[in-house]
C-alpha positions as semicolon CSV with decimal commas, in nm:
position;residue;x (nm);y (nm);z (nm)
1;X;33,392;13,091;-0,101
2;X;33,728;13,001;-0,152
3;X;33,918;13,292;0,024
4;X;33,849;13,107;0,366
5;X;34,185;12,909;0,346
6;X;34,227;12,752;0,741
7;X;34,064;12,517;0,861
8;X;33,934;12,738;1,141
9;X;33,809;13,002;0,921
10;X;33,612;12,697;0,723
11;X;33,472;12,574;1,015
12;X;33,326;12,946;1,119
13;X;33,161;12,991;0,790
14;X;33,021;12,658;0,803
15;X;32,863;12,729;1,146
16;X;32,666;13,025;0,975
17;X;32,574;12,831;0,683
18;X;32,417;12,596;0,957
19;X;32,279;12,828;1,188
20;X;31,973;12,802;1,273
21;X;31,700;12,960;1,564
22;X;31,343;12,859;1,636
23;X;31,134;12,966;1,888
24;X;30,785;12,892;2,007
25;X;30,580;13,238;2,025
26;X;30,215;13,249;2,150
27;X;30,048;13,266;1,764
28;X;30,290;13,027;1,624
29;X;30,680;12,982;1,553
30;X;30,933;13,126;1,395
31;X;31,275;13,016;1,183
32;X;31,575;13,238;1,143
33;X;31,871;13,123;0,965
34;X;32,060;13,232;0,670
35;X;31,948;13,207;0,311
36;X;32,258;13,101;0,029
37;X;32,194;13,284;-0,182
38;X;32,230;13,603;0,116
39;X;32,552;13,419;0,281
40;X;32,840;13,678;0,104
41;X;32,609;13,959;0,230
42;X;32,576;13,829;0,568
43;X;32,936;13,759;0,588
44;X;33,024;14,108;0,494
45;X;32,780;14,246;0,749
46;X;32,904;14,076;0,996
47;X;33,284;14,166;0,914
48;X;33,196;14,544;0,935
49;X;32,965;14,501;1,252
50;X;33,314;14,343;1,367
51;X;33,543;14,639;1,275
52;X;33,267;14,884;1,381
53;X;33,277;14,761;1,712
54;X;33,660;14,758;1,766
55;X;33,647;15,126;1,627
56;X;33,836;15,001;1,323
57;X;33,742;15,189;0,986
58;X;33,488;14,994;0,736
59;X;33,790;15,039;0,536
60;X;33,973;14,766;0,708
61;X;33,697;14,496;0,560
62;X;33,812;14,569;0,180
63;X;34,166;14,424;0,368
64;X;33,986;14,103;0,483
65;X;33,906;14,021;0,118
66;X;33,542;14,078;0,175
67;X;33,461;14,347;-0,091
């Protein structure tokens, strides 16, 4: 993904790449993170989750270069 240009913006999409969650349930475990080959997805989720919740327009995520 090389519209992430700073060095901060890097580092955040790293940190998904890298997420990761396990816990312990009763019948067994469970995994979460995020598959590669779903990362742009997830990204752009997560960018219009973002404007959704600062009652920005979807709209505004075509401006973020995610679309």
């Amino acid at each position: 993904m090389e519209r992430f240009s700073s060095n901060e913006e890097s580092e955040k999409l790293q940190a998904l790449q890298n997420f990761r969650y396990y816990q312990e349930l009763e019948t067994g475990s469970m995994w979460v993170r995020v598959m590669p080959a779903e990362m742009d997805i997830t990204v752009k989720l997560l960018a219009e989750s973002f404007a959704a919740s600062m009652l920005l327009p979807v709209g505004y995520v075509s401006l973020w270069g995610l679309r």
